[in-house]
C-alpha positions in Angstrom: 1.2 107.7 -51.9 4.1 105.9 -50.8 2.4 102.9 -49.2 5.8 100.9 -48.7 6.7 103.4 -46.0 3.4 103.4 -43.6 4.1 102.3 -40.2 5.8 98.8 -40.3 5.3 97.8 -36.7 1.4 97.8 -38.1 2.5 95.1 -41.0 2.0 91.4 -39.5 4.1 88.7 -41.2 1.7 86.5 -39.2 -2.2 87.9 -39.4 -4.0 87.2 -36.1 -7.6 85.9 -36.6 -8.7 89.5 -35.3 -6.7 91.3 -38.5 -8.0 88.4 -40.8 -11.4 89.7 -39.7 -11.0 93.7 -40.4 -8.7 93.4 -43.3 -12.4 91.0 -44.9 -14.7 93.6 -43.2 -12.8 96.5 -45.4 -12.3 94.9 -48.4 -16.1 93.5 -48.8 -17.3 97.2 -47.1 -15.6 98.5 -50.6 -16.4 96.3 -53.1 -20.1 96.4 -51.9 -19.8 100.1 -52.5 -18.6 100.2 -55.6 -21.0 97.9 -56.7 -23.8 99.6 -54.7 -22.1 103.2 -56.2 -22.5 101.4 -59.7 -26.2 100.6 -60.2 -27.3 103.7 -58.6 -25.1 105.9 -61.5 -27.4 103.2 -64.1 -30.6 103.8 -62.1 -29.9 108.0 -61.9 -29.2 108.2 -65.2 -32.5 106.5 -66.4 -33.9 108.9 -63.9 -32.3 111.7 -65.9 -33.8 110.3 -69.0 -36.9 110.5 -68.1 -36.9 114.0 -66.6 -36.0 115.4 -69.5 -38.9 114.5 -71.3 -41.6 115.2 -68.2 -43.5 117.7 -66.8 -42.0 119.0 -63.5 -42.9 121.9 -61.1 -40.5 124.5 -60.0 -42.5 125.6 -56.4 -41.6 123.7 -53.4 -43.5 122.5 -50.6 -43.0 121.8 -47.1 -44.6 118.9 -44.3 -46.3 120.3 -41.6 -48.4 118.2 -38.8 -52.0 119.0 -38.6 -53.9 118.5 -35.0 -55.4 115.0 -36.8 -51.8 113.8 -36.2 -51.8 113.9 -40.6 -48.8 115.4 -42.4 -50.2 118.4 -44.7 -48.3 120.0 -47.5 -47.5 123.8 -48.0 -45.9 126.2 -50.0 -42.6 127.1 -49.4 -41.6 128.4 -52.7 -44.6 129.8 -55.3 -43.2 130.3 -58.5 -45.5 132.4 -61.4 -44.2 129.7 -64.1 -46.9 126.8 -62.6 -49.6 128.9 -62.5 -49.7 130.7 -66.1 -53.5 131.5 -65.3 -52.2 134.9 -63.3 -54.0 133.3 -60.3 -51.7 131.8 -57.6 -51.1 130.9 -53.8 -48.7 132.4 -51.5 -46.0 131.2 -49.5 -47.4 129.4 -46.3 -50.6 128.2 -47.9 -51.8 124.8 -47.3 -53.0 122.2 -49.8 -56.3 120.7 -49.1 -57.3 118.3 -52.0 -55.9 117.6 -54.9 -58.4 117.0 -57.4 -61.0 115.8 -55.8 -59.4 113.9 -53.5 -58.2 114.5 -49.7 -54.6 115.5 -49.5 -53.4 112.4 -47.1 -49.5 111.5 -47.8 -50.6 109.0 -49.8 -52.4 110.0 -52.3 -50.0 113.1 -52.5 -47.0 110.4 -53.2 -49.5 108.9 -56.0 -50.4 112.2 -57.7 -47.6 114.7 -57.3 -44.4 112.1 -56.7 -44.4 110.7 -60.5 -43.1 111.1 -63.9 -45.8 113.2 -65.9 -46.5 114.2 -69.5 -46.1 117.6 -70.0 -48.4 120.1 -69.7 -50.0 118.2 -66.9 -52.9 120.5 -64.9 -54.0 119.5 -61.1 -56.1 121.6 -59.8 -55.3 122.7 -55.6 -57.2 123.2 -53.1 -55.7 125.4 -50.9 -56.1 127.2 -48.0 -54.4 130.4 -46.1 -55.2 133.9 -45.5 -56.9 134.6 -49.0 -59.3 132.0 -47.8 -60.0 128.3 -49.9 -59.5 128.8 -53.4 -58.2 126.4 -56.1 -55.3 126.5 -57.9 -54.5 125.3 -61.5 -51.2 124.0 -61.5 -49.3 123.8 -64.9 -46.3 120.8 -65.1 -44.0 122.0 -67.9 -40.9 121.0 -69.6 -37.6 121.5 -67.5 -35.3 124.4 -68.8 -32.3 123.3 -70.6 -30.2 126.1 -68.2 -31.9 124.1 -65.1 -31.3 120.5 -66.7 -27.5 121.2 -67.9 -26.9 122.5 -64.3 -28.7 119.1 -62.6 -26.7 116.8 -64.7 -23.3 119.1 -64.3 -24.1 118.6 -60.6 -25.2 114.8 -60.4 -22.0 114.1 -63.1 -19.4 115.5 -60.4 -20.9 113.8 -57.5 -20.3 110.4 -59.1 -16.6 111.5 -59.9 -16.0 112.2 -56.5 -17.8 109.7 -55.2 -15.6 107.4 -58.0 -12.9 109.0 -56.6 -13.1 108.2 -53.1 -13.7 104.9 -53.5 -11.3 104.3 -56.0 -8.9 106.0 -53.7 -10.1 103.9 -50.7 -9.7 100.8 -52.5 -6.6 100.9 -54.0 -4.9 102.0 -51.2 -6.0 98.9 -49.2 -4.9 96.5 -51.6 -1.7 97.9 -51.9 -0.9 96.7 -48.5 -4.5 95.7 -46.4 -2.0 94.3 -43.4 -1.5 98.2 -42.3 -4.0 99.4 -39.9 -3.2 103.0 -41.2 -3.7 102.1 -44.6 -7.2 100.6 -43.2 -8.5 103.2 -41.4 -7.7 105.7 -44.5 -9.8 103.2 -46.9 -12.6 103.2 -44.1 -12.5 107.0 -44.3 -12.9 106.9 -48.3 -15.8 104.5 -47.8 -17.2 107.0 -45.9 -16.9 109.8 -47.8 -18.4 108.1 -50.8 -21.3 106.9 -48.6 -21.8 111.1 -47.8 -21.8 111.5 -51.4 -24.2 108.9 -52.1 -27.0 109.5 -49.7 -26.5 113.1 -48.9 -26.3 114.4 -52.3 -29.5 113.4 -54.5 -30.0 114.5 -57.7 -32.7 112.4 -59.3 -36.2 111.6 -57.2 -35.8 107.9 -57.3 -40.2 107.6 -59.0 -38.3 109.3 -61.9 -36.3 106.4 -62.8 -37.8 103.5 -64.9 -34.7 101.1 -63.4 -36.0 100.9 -60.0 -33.2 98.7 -57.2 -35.1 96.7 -55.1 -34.4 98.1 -51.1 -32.3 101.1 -53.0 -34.2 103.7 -50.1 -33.2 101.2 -47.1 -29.4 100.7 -48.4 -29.4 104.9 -48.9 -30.5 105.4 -45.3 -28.1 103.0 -44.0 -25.2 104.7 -46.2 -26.6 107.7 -44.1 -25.7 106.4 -40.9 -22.6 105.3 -41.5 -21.4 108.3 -43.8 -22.0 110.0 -40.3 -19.0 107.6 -38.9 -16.5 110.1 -41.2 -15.5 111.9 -38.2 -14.1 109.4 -36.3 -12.4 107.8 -39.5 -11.0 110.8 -39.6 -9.8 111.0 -36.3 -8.7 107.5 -36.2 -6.4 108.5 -39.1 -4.9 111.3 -37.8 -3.6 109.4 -34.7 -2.2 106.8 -36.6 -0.6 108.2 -39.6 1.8 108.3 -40.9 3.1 106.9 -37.3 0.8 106.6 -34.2 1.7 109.6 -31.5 3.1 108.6 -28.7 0.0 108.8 -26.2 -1.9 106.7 -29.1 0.8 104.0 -28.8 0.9 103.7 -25.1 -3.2 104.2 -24.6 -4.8 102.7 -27.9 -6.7 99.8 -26.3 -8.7 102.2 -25.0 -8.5 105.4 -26.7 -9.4 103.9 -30.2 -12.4 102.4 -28.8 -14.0 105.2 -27.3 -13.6 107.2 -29.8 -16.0 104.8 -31.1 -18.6 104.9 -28.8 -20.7 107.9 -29.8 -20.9 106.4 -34.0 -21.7 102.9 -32.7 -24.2 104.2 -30.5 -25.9 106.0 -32.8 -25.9 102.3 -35.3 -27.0 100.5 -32.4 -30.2 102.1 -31.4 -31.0 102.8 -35.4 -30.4 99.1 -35.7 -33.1 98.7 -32.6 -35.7 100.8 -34.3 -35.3 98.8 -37.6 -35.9 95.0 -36.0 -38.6 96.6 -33.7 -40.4 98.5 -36.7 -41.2 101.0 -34.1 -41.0 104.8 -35.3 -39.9 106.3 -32.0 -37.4 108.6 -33.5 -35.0 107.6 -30.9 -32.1 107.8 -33.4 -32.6 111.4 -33.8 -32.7 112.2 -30.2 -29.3 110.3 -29.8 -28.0 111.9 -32.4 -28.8 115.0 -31.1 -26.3 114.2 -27.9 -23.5 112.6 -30.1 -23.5 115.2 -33.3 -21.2 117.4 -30.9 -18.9 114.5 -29.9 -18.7 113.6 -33.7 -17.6 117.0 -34.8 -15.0 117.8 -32.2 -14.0 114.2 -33.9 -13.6 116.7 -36.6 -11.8 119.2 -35.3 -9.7 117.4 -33.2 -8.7 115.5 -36.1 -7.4 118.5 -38.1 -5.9 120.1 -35.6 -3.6 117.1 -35.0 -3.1 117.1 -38.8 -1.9 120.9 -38.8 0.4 120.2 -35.5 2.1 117.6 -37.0 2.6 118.9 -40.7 4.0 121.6 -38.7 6.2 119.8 -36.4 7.4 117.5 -38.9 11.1 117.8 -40.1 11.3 114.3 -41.7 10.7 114.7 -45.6 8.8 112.0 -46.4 6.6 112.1 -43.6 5.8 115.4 -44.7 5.0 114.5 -48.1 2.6 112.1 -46.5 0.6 114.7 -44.5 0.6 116.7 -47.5 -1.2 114.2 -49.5 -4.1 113.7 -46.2 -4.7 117.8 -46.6 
């Protein structure tokens, strides 16, 4: 990437205080990441570790609310290889007790969301259309097939994420005076954030390296890895020159392209000083998901009009490398 060549009339000799700010904002947004990036790749692998030598089930279950107002488990995947007695649930079943003991969410976190010796029974109490029975589940030794594919998987989510960021950072201190350049790190950062809290390998109990606050930092990475969209857009009306309408109408184009991310941060930001579970992030979200992908779209279909367009050579080098 030919970073010499991006949009001069964005390179201040003179920073104002304004670019001072952004151009701190990005470099400590990366480095945080990469650091952040860093000890979760130490914590996963000691996760790793110790799933190889536990006991894990291979049926799934599901949350459902019960009239109490109390989340219940069922089963949303049965599979014959935890229940070696013959006898088993079905699909749709819910779990009463485990053990002896009610199945609240709590107790449920402390008996089923843990590292456990192998060969581990529990016995279920489960209810559905066969009537209340109880089930003998059997924890058992994770297939090296199933194991070599988790660790294929969780190995090439830290490369891209790696690569992202790596990306992301080296382009902005190659030349952090270029709003361009900017905007393209921000979009890395974001990407990496997707691969960090959207793709998870490893339950984080597994691991015997526990982060403090490594949950609260993944659901924030959450929120903003939901700001990719308008990265993108941001990017493609700016590089590898702003369009015309952008230059003319960018104090208040760029903003509002804004406005339905930074909603979205603001009212999560509400519900986490208030400590009050309204779920009004996900009803916003619901309203400004759809102005967030057409963000998207938008976005590309600038990119494709202009790699089109384009008959200057380096410029279309440029575009090349965004696709």
């Amino acid at each position: 990437m030919e970073t010499e060549t991006l949009v001069p009339q964005f390179v201040s000799e003179k920073p104002s205080n304004r670019d001072a700010f952004f151009r701190a904002a990005a470099g400590l947004a990366g480095l945080l990441l990469l650091t952040f990036l860093v000890l979760l790749l130490y914590q996963e692998q000691s996760g790793l570790k110790m799933y190889r030598k536990s006991g894990v089930f291979q049926s799934e279950f599901g949350v459902v609310a019960s009239p109490t107002g109390d989340s219940l488990r069922v089963f949303r995947v049965v599979h014959e290889r935890d229940f070696p007695d013959g006898l088993q649930p079905v699909i749709g079943d819910t779990i009463l007790k485990i053990g002896s003991e009610n199945a609240t969410p709590d107790y449920w976190r402390t008996a089923m969301q843990r590292a456990m010796p192998p060969d581990t029974q529990i016995v279920l109490q489960v209810s559905g259309e066969q009537g209340v029975h109880n089930y003998v589940m059997h924890a058992r030794l994770e297939t090296a097939a199933n194991f070599t594919m988790l660790l294929l998987i969780d190995i090439l989510r830290f490369l891209i994420a790696l690569g992202f960021i790596g990306v992301g950072l080296w382009a902005f201190f190659a030349q952090p005076n270029s709003v361009p350049v900017r905007v393209f790190a921000w979009f890395c950062f974001s990407m990496t954030a997707v691969m960090i809290s959207g793709v998870r390998i490893m339950p984080t109990y597994m691991g015997t390296v526990q982060i403090p606050y490594m949950d609260q930092v993944r659901n924030s990475l959450g929120i903003f890895a939901l700001g990719l969209s308008v990265f993108w857009l941001h990017l493609q009306l700016l590089f590898p020159r702003p369009l015309k309408f952008v230059a003319k109408h960018r104090n208040w184009l760029i903003p509002a392209i804004y406005v339905p991310w930074v909603t979205l941060i603001v009212v999560a930001l509400m519900e986490a000083i208030t400590g009050f579970d309204t779920n009004l992030a996900e009803k916003i979200s619901q309203w400004v998901l759809l102005p967030m992908l057409l963000s998207l779209v938008i976005g590309f279909v600038i990119l494709s009009r202009r790699f089109a367009r384009t008959e200057d050579r380096l410029e279309k080098r440029q575009l090349r490398l965004v696709f």
